[in-house]
C-alpha positions in Angstrom: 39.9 103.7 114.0 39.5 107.6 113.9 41.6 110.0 112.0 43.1 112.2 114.0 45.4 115.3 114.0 48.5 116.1 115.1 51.8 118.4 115.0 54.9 116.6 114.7 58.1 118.3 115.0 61.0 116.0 114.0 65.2 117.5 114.3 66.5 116.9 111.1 70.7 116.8 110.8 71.6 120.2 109.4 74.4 118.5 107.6 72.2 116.0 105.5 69.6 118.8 105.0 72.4 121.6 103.8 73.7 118.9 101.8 70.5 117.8 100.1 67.3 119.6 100.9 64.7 118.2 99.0 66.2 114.7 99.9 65.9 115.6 103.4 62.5 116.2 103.2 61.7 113.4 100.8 62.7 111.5 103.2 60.6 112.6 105.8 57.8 112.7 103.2 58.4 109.0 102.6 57.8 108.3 106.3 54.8 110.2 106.2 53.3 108.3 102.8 54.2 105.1 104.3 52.2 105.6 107.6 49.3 106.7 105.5 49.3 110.5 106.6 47.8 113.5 104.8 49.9 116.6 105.2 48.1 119.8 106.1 51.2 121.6 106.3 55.0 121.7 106.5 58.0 124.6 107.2 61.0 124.5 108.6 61.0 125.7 112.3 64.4 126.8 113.5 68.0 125.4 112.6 70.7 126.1 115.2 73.0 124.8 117.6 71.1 122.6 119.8 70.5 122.6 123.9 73.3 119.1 124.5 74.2 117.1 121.4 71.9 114.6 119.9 73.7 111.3 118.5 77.3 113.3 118.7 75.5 116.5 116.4 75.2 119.8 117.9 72.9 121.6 114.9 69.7 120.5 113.9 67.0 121.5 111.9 63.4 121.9 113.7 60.7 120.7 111.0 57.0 121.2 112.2 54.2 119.6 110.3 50.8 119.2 110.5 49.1 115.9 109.8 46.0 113.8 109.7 46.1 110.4 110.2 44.6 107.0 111.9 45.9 106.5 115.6 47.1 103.3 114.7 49.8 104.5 113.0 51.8 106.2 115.7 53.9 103.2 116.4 55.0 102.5 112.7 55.8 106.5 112.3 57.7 106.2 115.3 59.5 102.8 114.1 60.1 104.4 111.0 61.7 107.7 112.2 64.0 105.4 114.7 65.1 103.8 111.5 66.0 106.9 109.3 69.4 108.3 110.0 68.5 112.0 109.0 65.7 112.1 111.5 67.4 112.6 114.6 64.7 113.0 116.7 60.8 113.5 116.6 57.9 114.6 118.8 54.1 113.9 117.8 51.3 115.9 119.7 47.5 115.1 119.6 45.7 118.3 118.7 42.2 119.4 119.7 39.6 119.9 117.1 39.7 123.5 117.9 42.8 124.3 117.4 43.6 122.7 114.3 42.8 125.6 111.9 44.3 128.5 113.4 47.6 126.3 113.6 47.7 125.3 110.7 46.8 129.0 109.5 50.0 130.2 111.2 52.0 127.1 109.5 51.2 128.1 106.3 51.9 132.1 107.0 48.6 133.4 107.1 46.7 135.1 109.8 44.3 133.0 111.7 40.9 134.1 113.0 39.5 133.2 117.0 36.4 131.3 116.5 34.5 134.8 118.1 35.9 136.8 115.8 35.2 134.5 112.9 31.5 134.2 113.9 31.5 137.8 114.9 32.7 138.0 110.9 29.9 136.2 109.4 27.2 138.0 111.4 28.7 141.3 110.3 28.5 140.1 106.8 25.1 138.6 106.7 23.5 141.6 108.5 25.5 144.2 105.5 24.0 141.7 103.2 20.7 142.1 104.1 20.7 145.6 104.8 21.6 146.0 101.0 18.9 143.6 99.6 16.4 145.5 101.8 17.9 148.9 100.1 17.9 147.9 96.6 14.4 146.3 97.4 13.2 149.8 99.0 15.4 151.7 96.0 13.2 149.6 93.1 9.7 150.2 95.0 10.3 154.3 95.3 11.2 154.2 91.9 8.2 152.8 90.5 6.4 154.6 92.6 7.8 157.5 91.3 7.9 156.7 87.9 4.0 156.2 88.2 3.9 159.8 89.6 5.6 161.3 86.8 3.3 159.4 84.3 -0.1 160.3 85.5 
């Protein structure tokens, strides 16, 4: 089956994750090793009081990744969020090819670049390239030219 990618936002208990943070998200880790996912990246999101309480909690933890994995897998990462108490709930979004970088550009802090401007980019570049070669190409032929000048 293909290997897809998708965001997945699971609520965390603030408790167990004040508590314990790297256990908290060892936890989730776990899931994610089990199901055979490859994490592009990870943050915390937003911890807070929540909208109506979830399983008698009203604070929660938002934690957004970004992962590849088969398709096949949705139901066991599903089962297997069900099954851990720290994970209160969890939300798993297919995302189009397209938008996979920039989003996980932003996930990781850094600033993400539109596919025009990117290519607009790499034009820029390769035409300053090539304006330099053709310079220092023009710069050694006037030279020697020169240099013969001075010679003769």
């Amino acid at each position: 089956m293909a290997v897809n990618t998708y965001e997945v936002m699971f609520l965390i208990d603030s408790n167990k994750y004040a508590g314990d943070p790297d256990g908290s998200l060892g936890e989730i880790n776990k899931i994610l090793e089990r199901v055979g996912a490859e994490t592009l990246a990870a943050r915390p999101w937003q911890d807070g009081k929540l909208a109506y309480p979830v399983e008698g909690r009203r604070k929660g933890l938002h934690y957004l990744t970004y992962l590849k994995m088969e398709g096949k897998n949705l139901d066991e990462l599903t089962r297997l969020c069900k099954l851990n108490d720290i994970v209160l709930r969890h939300l798993t979004i297919k995302l189009d090819a397209a938008l996979v970088e920039p989003m996980v550009a932003v996930a990781n802090g850094e600033s993400p670049t539109a596919p025009a401007e990117k290519a607009a980019t790499e034009e820029k570049a390769a035409t300053e390239e090539k304006a330099a070669t053709e310079e220092s190409a023009s710069e050694e032929s006037t030279g020697e030219a020169s240099e013969e000048v001075t010679t003769a």
